[in-house]
C-alpha positions in Angstrom: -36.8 49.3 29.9 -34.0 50.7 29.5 -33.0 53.4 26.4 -30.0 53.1 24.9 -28.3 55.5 22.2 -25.8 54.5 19.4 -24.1 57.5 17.9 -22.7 56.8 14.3 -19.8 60.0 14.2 -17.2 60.6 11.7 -13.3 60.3 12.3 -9.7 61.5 10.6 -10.2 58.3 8.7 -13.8 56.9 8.4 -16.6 55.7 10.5 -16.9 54.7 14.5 -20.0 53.9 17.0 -20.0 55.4 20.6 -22.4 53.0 22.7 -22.1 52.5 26.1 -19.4 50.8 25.9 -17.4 53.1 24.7 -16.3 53.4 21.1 -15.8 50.9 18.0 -13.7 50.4 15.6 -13.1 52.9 12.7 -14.7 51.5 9.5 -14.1 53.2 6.2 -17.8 54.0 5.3 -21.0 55.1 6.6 -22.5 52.1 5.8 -19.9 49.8 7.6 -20.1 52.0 10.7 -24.0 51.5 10.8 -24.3 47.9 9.8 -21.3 47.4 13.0 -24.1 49.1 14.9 -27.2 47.6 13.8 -25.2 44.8 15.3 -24.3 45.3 18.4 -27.4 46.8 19.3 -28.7 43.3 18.4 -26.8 41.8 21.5 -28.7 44.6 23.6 -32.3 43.7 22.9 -31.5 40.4 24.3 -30.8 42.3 27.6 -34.7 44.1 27.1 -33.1 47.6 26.4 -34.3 50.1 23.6 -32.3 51.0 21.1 -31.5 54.1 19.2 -28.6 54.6 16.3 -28.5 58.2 15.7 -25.9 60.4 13.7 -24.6 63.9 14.2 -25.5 66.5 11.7 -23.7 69.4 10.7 -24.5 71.7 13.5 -23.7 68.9 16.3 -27.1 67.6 17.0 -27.9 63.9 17.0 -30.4 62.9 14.8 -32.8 59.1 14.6 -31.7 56.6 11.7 -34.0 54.4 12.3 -35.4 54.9 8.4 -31.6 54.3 7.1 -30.8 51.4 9.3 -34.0 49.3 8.1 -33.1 49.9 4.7 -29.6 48.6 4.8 -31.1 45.6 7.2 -30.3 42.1 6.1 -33.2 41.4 4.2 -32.1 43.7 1.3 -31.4 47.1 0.1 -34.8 48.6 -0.3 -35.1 52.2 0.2 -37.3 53.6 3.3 -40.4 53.5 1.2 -40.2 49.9 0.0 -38.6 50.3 -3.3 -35.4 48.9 -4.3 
């Protein structure tokens, strides 16, 4: 399989994605940004590839979401451990 990385990093004016494709759209919030990518990575499992979101921290490395993604998933707003 194959691994694939999404890469939530900050612009002038919000939020993008970089994928493979190149990059998104800008979306005002953090949030937006990862939902947009919790997305389109859905369109990729289809295709039997593993997916990653990441985000860049403060000294440039990129860093797993996983935990943040699953709690904005569609199913609610639960926190990482199960509480809302």
């Amino acid at each position: 399989m194959t691994l694939v990385y999404c890469d939530i990093v900050p612009q002038a004016n919000g939020w993008c994605f970089l994928s493979e494709e190149g990059q998104s759209a800008v979306y005002p919030s953090y949030r937006l940004a990862v939902e947009a990518a919790r997305q389109h990575l859905e369109s990729q499992r289809a295709q039997r590839k593993l997916t990653v979101i990441r985000q860049q921290d403060l000294r440039g490395h990129m860093l797993e979401v996983a935990g943040i993604a699953q709690a904005w998933s569609p199913e609610g707003t639960a926190g990482t451990d199960g509480r809302a």
